[in-house]
N, C-alpha and C positions, 0 to 999 in steps of 0.2 A: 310452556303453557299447557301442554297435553298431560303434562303429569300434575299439576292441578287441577286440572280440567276430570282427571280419573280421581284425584283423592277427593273433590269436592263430593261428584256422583258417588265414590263408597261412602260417604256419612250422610247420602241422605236419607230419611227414615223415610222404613221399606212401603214400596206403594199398597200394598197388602195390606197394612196396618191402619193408614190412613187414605181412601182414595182420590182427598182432592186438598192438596196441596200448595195452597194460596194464602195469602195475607188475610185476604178477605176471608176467604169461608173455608175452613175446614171444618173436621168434626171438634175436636177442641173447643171448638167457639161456638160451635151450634146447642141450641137451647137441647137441656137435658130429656131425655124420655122417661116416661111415665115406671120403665122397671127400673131404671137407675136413682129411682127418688124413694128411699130406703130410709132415710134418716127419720126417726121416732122422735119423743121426748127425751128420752137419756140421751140418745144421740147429740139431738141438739144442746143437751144438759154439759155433755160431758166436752164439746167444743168449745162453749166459753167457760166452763169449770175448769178446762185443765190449764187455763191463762191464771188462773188463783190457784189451783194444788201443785205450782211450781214453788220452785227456790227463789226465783224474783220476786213473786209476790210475798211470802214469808221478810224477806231483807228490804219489802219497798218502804215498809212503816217505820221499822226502825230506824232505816236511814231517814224519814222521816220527820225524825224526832231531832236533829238538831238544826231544826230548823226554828226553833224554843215554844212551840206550842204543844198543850198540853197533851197526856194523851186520850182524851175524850175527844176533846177537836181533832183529832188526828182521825179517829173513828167516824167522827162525825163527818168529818171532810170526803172521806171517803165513800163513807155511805150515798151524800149528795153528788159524789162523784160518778156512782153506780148507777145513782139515778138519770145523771146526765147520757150516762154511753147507753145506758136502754132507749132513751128518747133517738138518740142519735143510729143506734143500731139497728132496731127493730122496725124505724123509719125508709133506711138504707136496704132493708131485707125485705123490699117487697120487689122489686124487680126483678127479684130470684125467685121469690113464692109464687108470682102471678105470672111471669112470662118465660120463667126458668133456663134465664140467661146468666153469665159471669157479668165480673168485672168489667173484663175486656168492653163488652158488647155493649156495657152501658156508658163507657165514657166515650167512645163513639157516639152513642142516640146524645150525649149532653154536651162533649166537646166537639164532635167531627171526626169525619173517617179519618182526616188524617191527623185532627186535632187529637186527638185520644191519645197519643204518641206519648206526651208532655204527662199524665196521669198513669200513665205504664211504667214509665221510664220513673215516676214516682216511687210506685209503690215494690219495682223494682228493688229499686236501692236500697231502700228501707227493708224489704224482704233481706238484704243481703246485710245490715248492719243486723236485723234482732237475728239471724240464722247464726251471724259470728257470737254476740250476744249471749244467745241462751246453750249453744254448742259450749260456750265456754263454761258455764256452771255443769251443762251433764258433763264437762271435763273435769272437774272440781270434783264430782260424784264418783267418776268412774275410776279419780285417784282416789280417793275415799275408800273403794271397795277393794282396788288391790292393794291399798295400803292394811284391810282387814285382814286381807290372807297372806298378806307377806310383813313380817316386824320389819327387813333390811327395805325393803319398796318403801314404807313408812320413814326411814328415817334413810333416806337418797340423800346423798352430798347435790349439793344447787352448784352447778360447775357454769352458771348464769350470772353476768355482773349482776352487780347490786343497782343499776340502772334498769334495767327489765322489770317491771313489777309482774314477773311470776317467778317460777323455782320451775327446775329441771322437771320435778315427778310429777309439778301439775300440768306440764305443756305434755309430755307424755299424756295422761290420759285426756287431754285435750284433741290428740290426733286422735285416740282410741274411739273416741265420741264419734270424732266427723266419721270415721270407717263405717260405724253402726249406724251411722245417720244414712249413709252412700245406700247401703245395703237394702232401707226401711222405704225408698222409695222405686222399689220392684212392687212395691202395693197399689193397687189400686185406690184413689181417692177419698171415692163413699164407702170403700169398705176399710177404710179407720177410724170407724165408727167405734167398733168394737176393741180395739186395743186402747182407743180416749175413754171409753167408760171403764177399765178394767183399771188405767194406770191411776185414774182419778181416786179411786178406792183406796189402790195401793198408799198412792202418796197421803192421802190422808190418816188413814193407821197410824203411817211412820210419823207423820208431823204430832199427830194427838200423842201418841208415845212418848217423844220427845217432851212436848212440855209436861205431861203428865211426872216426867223421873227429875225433873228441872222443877217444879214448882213442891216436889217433896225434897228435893236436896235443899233450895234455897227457903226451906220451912214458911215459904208464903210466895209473893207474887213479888217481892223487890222493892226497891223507893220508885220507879221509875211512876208505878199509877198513880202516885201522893204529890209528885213534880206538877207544880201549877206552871203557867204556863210564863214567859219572862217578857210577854212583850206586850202594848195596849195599846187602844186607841185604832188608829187608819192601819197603820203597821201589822199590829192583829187578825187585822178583818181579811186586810189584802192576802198574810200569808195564807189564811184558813182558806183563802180563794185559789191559792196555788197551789195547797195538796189537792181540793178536786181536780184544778190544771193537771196536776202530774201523772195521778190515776188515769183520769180519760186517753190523755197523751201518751201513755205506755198500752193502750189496748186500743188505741184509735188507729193503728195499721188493719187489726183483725177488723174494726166495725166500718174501714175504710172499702173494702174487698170483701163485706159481708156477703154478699150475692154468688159470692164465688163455692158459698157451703148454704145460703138457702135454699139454693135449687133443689139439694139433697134431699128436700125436708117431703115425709111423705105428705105432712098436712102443713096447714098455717097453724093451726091452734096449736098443736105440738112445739112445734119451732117458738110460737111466743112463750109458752109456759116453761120449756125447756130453758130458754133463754133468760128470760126474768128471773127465774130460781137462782140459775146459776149466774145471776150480775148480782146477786142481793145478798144469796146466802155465803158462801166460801171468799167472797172478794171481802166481806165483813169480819169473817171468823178467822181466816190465815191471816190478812194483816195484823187482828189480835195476837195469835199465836207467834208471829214474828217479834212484839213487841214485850211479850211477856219470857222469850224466848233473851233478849238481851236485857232484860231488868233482874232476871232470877239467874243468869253466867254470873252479871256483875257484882250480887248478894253473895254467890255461892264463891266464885271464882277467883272475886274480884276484879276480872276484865269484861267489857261488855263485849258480846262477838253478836255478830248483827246479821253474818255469811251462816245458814246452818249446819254445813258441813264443817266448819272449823269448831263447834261443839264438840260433835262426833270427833275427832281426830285428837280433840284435847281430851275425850272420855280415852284413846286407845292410847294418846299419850302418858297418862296417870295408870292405866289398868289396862295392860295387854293380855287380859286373858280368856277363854274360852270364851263366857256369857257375856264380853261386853264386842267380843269380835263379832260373835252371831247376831249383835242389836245392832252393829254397823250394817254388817253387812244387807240386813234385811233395808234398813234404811237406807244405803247406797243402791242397790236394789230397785227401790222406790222412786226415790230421787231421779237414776239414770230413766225410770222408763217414762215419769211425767213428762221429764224435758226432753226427751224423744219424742213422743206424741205431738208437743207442743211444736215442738223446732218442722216437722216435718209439718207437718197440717198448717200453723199458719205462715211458715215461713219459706221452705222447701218447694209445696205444691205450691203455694201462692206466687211465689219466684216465676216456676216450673211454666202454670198458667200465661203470665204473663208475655213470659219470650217464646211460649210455644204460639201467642197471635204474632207476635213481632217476625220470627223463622220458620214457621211452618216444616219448610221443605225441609230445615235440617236439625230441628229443637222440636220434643214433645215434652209433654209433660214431666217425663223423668229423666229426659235430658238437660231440660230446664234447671230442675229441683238441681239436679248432680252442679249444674255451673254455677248455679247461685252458695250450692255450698261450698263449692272451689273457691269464689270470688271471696268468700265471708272471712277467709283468712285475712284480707287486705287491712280490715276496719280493725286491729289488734284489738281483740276485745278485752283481753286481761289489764289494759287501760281504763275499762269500762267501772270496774270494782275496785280501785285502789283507795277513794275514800267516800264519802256518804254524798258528798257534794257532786264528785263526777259521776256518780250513779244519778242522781235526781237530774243533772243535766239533761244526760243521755235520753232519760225518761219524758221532760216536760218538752222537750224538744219537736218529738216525733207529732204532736197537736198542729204545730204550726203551719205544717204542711198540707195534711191530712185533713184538717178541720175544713178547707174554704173547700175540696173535693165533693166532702161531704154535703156537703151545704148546697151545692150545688145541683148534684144529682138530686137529690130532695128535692128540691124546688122546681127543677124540670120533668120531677115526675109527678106529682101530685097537684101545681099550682099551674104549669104550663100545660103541659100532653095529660090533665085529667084521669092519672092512671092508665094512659092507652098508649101501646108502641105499634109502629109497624114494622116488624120483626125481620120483615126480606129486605128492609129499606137499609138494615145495618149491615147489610153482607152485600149493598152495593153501590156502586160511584155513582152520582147525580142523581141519589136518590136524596128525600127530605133530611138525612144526617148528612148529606154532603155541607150546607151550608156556602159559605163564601169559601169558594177554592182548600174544600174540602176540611174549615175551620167552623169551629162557632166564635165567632169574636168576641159576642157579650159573655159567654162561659169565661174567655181569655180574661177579660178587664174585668169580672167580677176576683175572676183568683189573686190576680196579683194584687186586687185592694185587700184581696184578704187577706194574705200575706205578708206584703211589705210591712205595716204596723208593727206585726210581730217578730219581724228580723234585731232592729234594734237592742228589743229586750234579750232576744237569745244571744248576742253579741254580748249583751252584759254578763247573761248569766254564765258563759265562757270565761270572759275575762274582766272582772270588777272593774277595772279601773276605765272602762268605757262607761260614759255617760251616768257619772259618777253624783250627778245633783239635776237628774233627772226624771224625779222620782213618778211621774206620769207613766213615761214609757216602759220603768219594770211594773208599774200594777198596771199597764197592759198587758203585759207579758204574764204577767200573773194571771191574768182573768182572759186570755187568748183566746180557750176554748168554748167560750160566751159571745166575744167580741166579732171574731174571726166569724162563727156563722153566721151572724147576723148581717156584718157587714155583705159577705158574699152570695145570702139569700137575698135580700133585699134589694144587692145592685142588681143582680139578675133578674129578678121580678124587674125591678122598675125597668131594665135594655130591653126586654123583651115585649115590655108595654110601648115601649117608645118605638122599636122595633120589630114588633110580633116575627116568629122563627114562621116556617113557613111547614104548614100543616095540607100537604095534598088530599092524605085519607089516614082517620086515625089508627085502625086495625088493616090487617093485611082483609083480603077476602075468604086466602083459605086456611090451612093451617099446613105450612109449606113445608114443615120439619116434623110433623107426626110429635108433636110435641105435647098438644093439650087434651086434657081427658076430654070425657064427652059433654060432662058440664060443664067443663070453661070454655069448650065453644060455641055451647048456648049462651052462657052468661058475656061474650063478648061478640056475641052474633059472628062467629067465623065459620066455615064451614068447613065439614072436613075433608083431608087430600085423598081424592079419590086413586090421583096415578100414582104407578108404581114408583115412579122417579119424575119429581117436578122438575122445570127447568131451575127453581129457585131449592131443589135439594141438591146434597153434593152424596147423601148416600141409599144405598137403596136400601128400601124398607119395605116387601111384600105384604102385599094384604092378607096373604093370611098368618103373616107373623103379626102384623097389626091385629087382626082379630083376637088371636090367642093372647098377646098383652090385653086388650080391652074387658076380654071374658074372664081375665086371671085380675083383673080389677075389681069388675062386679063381683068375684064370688068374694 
């Protein structure tokens, strides 16, 4: 016992670092301070633009497309799909802008201190399938680029049964990824502001490039934009209802844990207009580019390839030479750092965040990130891309869960608490988010009605042969991320009518975490912390470090 008793005390993170080391309240969880709220418009631009300037987003459309609808509705689908995750997102992103709290802290104010468990442990998982997920395309990239500078690495014998759906050289630079990935969260949080706006660019280049030398090889744009659509009627409508399903549902992790990166934001207005660009523009334009990308291989090539890195490698497999190595590699290049960006920022720190409320004492933030990307090996993601069907699964999937979360906090903050938290109530037992034995129960029976509905149809879209003449419950499943909030705003409004949650005082009295400027303690009547250390801070904040932040504000 003594000598786990010593190995526990050496991994716990050092008291130095963090000085109060509790479930409840450490710094991790406490709302962000006024100089760590750094994020501009590109910033906020380039967080949900770099979820579009990846490799998933490129391959979501085409995969897409055999689902027999046209590719206008495909566009179209998606656009109103944009539309939907801004409603849903920038809705989600105000308990970060206004009271500049996480995740964590809100599904505590919406489920309970201890209820909050069940919504961690969510978005948890989920953080650890897309880190395996997107890791595995920057693996895809980073074989990509050593197969540029090496002919014999491009053509590696696959010493991998034929059962495995990957090959020897791409699991190699699959580990390569995760290394660089391990590496990328010695960064600080809000300062990956700056590498998401820079990789954003990059990848863009490379994508416009690409189809720019593809739509001059295939002397036009392919049959695929002339392809009307093979299906009508209910069947039509429903599917056109399942590409927006599938889009929202592939980014409704990031709009599920939005709060976890509005805090960042130095303004609201930024953060909306950053936001909206980047859900309207690039989610619109790379899906195109993906689509025009496998209509102009299949002209040119005769095979459609739908993955953009197997363009590139079929360019270095025809023409090994100088000028087409150097187009690789700039694009392998690209490719590895969007999905860098992306994998760390919404999947890594998101992870990181989470188990650092869950372990404090012996997980931070980038002890987090590091486990969830260890874990991320479990979910085999090179299962994820073997055909268009198990990618769209993967994709439509992550809504189900996600959606009634959403919906929920939504409701509890703007239809229940009036936009008003009491912020020291979340960082204590028997306070108003305690609830029932530290639950919200109407949170609980609103989720699972939101939920359950949608289980069936994911069981279908797994395995066809379930519920086979049940055509109800797949265009539920179809139309989930409609259904599913409703259902779970609704019951929650009405338990909460029939139950009212229990409201002692809406705002705290002072502002116990030096957290709000000077005019949002006007604008919520709070007043500011005069002491050096409240009993409800866990760290100290002098006043005249306080001052020099507030003076460095006004000028």
């Amino acid at each position: 016992m003594s000598y786990m008793r010593k190995f526990l005390k050496a991994i716990e993170v050092p008291v130095g670092e963090r000085e109060t080391l509790s479930v409840l309240r450490n710094p991790d969880l406490q709302p962000i301070k006024p100089e760590f709220r750094v994020w501009g418009f590109w910033s906020n631009f380039a967080y949900w633009g770099i979820i579009s300037f990846s490799m998933g987003t490129w391959l979501s459309a085409s995969a897409s497309l055999s689902l027999g609808l046209s590719v206008r509705e495909i566009i179209g689908g998606y656009i109103l799909g944009d539309i939907l995750t801004l409603c849903f997102t920038l809705s989600n992103s105000f308990p970060g802008t206004d009271w500049h709290i996480g995740y964590t802290v809100c599904q505590r104010i919406a489920f309970g201190i201890y209820g909050s468990g069940l919504g961690i442990l969510i978005r948890v998982l989920l953080s650890i399938v897309g880190a395996g997920s997107n890791a595995w395309l920057g693996g895809l990239a980073c074989s990509l680029l050593l197969s540029a500078w090496s002919k014999d690495y491009l053509h590696m014998k696959n010493t991998f049964s034929e059962g495995i759906a990957m090959t020897r050289r791409d699991f190699v630079g699959f580990i390569i990824f995760q290394v660089i990935t391990c590496i990328c969260y010695w960064v600080k949080p809000h300062k990956m502001n700056v590498p998401l706006i820079t990789s954003c660019f990059a990848c863009f280049f490379a994508m416009l490039g690409m189809v720019i030398f593809l739509v001059n090889k295939a002397d036009g744009y392919g049959e695929l934009f002339q392809l009307e659509t093979e299906l009508s009627g209910s069947k039509r409508a429903w599917t056109w209802v399942y590409i927006i399903t599938i889009w929202f549902s592939s980014v409704s992790p990031g709009s599920t844990n939005q709060s976890d990166y509005s805090r960042f934001a130095s303004s609201k207005t930024k953060l909306w207009i950053g936001t909206i660009l980047a859900l309207l523009l690039p989610t619109t334009i790379i899906p195109l580019f993906g689509i025009i990308g496998a209509s102009c291989t299949k002209a040119a090539y005769g095979e459609q390839m739908w993955v953009p890195t197997d363009i590139v490698l079929y360019w270095l497999n025809e023409h090994y030479d100088a000028k087409t190595r150097c187009a690789a590699t700039f694009i392998a290049f690209a490719f590895i750092f969007s999905q860098l960006c992306l994998n760390v920022v919404t999947n890594g720190f998101a992870g990181g965040m989470d188990l650092a409320g869950i372990l404090p004492k012996y997980i931070n933030i980038k002890r987090g990130a590091l486990l969830t990307t260890a874990l991320s090996f479990a979910v085999q993601p090179w299962n994820f891309y073997n055909t268009s069907s198990s990618f769209l699964t993967v994709m439509s999937s992550f809504g189900v869960i996600t959606t009634p979360i959403i919906s929920i906090i939504v409701c509890d903050y703007f239809i229940i608490r009036k936009m008003r938290y009491r912020i020291s109530h979340a960082y204590e037992l028997k306070g108003d988010y305690y609830y029932t034995y530290g639950v919200n129960w109407r949170a609980y029976i609103a989720f699972v009605c939101g939920v359950g509905p949608g289980l069936p149809g994911m069981a279908w879209q797994i395995n066809n042969h379930y519920f086979t003449n049940a055509q109800g419950i797949i265009n539920f499943y179809y139309g989930d991320s409609f259904f599913a909030f409703l259902i779970s705003f609704t019951l929650y409004w009405f338990l909460c009518w029939i139950k009212p949650v229990q409201i002692s005082q809406a705002v705290d009295d002072k502002d116990y975490y030096n957290a709000l400027t000077e005019k949002e303690q006007i604008k919520y009547g709070i007043e500011p912390n005069e002491d050096v250390v409240s009993e409800h801070s866990s760290e100290e904040f002098p006043e005249t470090k306080l001052e020099k932040v507030v003076q460095k504000l006004k000028i």
